[in-house]
C-alpha positions as CSV (number, residue, x, y, z in Angstrom):
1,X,0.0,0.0,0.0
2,X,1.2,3.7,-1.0
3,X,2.3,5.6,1.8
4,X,0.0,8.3,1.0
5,X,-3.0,5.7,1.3
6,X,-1.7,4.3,4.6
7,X,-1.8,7.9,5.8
8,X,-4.9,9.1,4.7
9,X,-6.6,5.9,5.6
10,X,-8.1,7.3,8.8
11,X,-9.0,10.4,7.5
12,X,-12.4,11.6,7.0
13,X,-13.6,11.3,3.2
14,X,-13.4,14.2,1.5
15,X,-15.9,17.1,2.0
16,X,-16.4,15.7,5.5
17,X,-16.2,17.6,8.9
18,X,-13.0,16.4,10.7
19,X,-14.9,16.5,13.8
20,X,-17.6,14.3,12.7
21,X,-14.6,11.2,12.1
22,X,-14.8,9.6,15.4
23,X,-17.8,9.5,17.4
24,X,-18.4,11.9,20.6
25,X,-17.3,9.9,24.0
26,X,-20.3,8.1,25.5
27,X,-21.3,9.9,29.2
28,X,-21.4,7.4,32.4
29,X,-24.7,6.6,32.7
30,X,-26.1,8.9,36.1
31,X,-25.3,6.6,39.4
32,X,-28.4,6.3,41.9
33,X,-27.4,6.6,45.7
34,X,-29.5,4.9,47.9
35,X,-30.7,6.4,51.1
36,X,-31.3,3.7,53.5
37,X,-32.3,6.1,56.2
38,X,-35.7,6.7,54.6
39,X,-38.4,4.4,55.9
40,X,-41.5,4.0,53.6
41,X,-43.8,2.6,56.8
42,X,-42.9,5.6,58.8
43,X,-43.5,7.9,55.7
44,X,-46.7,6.1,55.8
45,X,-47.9,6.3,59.3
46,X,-46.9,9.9,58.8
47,X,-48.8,10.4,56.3
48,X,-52.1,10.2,58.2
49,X,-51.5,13.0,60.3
50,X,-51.6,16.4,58.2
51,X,-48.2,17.5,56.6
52,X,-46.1,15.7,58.8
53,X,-45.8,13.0,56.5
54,X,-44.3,15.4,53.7
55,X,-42.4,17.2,56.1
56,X,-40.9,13.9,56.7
57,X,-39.6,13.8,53.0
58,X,-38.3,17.1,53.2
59,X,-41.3,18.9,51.4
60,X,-42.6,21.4,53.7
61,X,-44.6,23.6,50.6
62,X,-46.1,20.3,50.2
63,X,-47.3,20.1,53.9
64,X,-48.4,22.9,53.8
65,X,-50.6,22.9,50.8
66,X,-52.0,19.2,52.4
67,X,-53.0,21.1,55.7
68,X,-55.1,23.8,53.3
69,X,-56.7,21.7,51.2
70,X,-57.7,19.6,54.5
71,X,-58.8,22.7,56.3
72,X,-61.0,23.7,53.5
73,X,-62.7,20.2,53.3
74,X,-63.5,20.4,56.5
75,X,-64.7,23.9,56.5
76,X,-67.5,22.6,53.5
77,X,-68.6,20.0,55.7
78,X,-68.9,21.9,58.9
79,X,-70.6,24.6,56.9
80,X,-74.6,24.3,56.4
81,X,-74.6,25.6,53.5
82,X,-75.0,22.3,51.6
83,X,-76.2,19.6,54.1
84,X,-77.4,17.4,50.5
85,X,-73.8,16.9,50.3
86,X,-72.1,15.4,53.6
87,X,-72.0,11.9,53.1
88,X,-69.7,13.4,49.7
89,X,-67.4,15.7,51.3
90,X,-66.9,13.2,54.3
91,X,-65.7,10.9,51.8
92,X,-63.2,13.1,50.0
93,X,-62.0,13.7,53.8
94,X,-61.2,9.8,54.2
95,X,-59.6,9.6,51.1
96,X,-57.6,12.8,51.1
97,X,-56.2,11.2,54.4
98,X,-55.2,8.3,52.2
99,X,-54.1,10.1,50.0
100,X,-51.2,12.1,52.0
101,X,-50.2,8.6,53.7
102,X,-49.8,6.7,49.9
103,X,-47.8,9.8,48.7
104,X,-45.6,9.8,51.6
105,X,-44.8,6.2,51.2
106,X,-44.3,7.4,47.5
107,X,-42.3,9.9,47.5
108,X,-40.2,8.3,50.4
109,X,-39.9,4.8,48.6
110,X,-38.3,6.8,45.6
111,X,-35.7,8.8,48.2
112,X,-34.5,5.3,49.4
113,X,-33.9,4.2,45.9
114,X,-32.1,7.6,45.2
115,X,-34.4,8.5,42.6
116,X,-34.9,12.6,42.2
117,X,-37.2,14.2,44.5
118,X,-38.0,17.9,44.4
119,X,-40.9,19.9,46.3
120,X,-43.6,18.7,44.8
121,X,-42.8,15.0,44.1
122,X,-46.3,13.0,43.5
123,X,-47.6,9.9,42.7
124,X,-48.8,10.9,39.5
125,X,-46.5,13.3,37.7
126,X,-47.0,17.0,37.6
127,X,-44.8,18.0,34.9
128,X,-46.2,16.9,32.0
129,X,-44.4,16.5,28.2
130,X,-44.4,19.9,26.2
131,X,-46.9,20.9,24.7
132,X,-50.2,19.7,27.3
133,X,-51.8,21.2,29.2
134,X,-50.1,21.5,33.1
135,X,-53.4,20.4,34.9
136,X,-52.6,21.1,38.3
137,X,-51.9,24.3,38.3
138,X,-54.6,25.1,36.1
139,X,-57.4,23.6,38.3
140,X,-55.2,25.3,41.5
141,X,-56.4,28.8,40.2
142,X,-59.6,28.0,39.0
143,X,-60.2,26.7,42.6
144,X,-58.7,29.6,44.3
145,X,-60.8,32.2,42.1
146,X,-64.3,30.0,42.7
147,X,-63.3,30.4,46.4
148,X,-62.4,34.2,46.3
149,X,-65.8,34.7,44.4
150,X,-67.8,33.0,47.2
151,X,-65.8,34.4,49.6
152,X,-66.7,37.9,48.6
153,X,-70.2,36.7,48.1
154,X,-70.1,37.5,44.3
155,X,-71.7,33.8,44.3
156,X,-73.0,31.4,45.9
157,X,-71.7,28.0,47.1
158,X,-75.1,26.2,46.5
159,X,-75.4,27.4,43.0
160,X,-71.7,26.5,42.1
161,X,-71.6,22.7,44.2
162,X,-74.6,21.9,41.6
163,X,-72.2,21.8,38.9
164,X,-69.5,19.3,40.3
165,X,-69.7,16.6,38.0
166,X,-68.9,18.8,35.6
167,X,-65.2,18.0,37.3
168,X,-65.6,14.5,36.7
169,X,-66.8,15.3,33.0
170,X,-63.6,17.4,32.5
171,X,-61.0,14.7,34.3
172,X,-62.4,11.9,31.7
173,X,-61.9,13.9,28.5
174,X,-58.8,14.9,29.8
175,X,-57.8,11.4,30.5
176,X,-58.9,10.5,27.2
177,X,-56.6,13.0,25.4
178,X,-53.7,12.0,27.1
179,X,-54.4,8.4,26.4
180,X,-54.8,9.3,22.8
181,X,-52.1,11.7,22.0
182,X,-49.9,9.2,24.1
183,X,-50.6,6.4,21.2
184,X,-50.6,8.5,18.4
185,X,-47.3,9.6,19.9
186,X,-46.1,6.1,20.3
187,X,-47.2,5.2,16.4
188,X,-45.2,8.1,14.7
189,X,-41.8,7.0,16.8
190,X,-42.6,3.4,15.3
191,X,-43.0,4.4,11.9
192,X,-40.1,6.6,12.3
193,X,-37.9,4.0,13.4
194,X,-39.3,1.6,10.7
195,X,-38.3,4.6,7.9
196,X,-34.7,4.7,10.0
197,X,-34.1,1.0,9.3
């Protein structure tokens, strides 16, 4: 072989980027330290008294929020405002409590297996993929503007508690879009990989 040849033989071809010869240096894949000082139970027992069971995972803004939201359903219930309505609201009291104690165990399960937690860690994710719609924050301020409206008497609870399947109504097409756009979603990366190959 030519010298010439045996030089150029690891060059890029011609018209090529030099940079693009050898491929970039593959990163360590992220390493996931455990924290075996994070007990799911206690996070659980925790979880049944207001906050403290967040608090416990280091999310006090998330306490917080669970002490409100409490506060508020017992406020409806004690309230006469709609008495129709107390075998409902004492419900949603039962299985908010639930609620806080299953997240705690959540969020605490994921600590001990060093997955990320930030302040507002769930069970069901709250940042969603671009481009959808960020749900909870939306239905936090529609929530907190029905309340503000009642509060100042511009209407009235009875009138608006009428309405509340209308919530049930919105969470299903919701659902339902998600699950669609999630399929569709998985199709086109199928047929693009099948174009790829």
């Amino acid at each position: 072989m030519p010298r010439e040849q045996t030089m150029n033989a690891g060059a890029p071809p011609p018209g090529a980027s030099p940079w693009s010869a050898a491929p970039p240096p593959a990163s360590p894949p992220p390493t996931c330290r455990t924290d075996l000082s994070v007990s799911p139970g206690i996070a659980f027992l925790l979880g049944f008294i207001p906050g403290v069971g967040a608090i416990y995972n280091g999310q006090y803004a998330k306490g917080l929020i669970h002490v409100v939201i409490l506060g508020l359903l017992i406020s409806v219930a004690s309230s006469s405002i709609t008495p129709e309505l107390d075998g409902l609201i004492g419900l949603m009291i039962a299985a908010w409590f639930f609620y806080m104690a299953f997240e705690a165990y959540h969020t605490a399960k994921k600590r001990q297996l060093g997955l990320p937690v930030d302040e507002f860690s769930s069970i069901a994710p709250l940042r969603g993929r671009p481009g959808r719609l960020p749900v909870a924050p939306v239905l936090l301020i529609a929530l907190g503007i029905l309340f503000l409206l009642i509060n100042f008497d511009l209407i009235r609870f009875r009138d608006v508690i009428r309405f509340w399947p209308v919530f049930l109504i919105a969470l299903g097409v919701y659902m339902l879009w998600v699950r669609l756009s999630g399929d569709s979603a998985v199709t086109a990366n199928r047929e693009a990989a099948n174009e790829h190959r």
